[in-house]
ZAMAR-665382 format. One record per residue (C-alpha): x negated, y, z negated; residue in one letter. Coordinates in steps of 0.001 Angstrom, whole numbers, plus 500000, padded with zeros to 6 digits. Each point is the difference from the previous one (the first is absolute). Layout:
BEGIN
XYZa/...
***
This chain:
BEGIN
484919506907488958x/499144499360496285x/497876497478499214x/500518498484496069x/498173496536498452x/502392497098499731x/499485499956496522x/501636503519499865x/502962499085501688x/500794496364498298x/499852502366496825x/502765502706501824x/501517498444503067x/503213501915499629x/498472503264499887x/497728498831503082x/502926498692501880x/502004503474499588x/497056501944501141x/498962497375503044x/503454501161501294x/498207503164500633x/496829499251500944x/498371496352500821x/497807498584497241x/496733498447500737x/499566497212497174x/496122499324499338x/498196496952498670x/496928500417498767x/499828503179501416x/500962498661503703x/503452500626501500x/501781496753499476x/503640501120501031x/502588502654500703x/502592500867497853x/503199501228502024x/503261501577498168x/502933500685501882x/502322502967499014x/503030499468501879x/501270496068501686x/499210501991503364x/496745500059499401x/499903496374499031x/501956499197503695x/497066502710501421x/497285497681498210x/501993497024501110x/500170500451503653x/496811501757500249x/497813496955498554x/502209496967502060x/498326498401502683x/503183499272501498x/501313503066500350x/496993501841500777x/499668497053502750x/502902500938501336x/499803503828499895x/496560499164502063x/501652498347502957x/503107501946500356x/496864502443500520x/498476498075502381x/503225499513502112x/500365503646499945x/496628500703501105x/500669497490502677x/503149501291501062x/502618497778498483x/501636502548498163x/503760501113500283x/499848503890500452x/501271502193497190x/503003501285502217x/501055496243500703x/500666499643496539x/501755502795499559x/502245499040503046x/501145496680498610x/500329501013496553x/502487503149501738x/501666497355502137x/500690497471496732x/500927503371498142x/502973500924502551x/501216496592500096x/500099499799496685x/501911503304499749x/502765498276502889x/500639496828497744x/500771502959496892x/496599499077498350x/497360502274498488x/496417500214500937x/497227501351498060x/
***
């Protein structure tokens, strides 16, 4: 992590934003840390950033957790079942699956 003065990068905020891609930027303030500059090199990592900072989704990711822990999960091989089943009915009405 880099740290730079936000006089620096109001001067070069292109160059900053090609290299925060890389590596996060620490803006300072009068010396203190006053915000993070965060570039993004491909729109996956923007989805990444996305997801990983929502509280909604990350609210959600934490109680299908908690119903797994619990035991309200549907087992790997279930899955697999139905999707198999949908997949050969599929392939008797002359569709394609996957």
């Amino acid at each position: 992590m880099r740290r730079v003065a936000l006089s620096e990068i109001k001067d070069h905020f292109s160059e900053y934003l090609r290299k925060a891609s890389k590596e996060q930027i620490v803006i300072t303030k009068h010396g203190r840390p006053a915000g993070v500059l965060i570039g993004f090199a491909t729109e996956d990592d923007w989805f990444d950033y996305k997801l990983e900072n929502d509280p909604q989704f990350l609210g959600r990711v934490a109680e299908a957790r908690a119903n797994l822990r619990a035991g309200k999960g549907i087992p790997w091989e279930e899955i697999e079942a139905e999707d198999d089943r949908r997949a050969e009915k599929s392939t008797k009405r002359g569709q394609t699956h996957r």
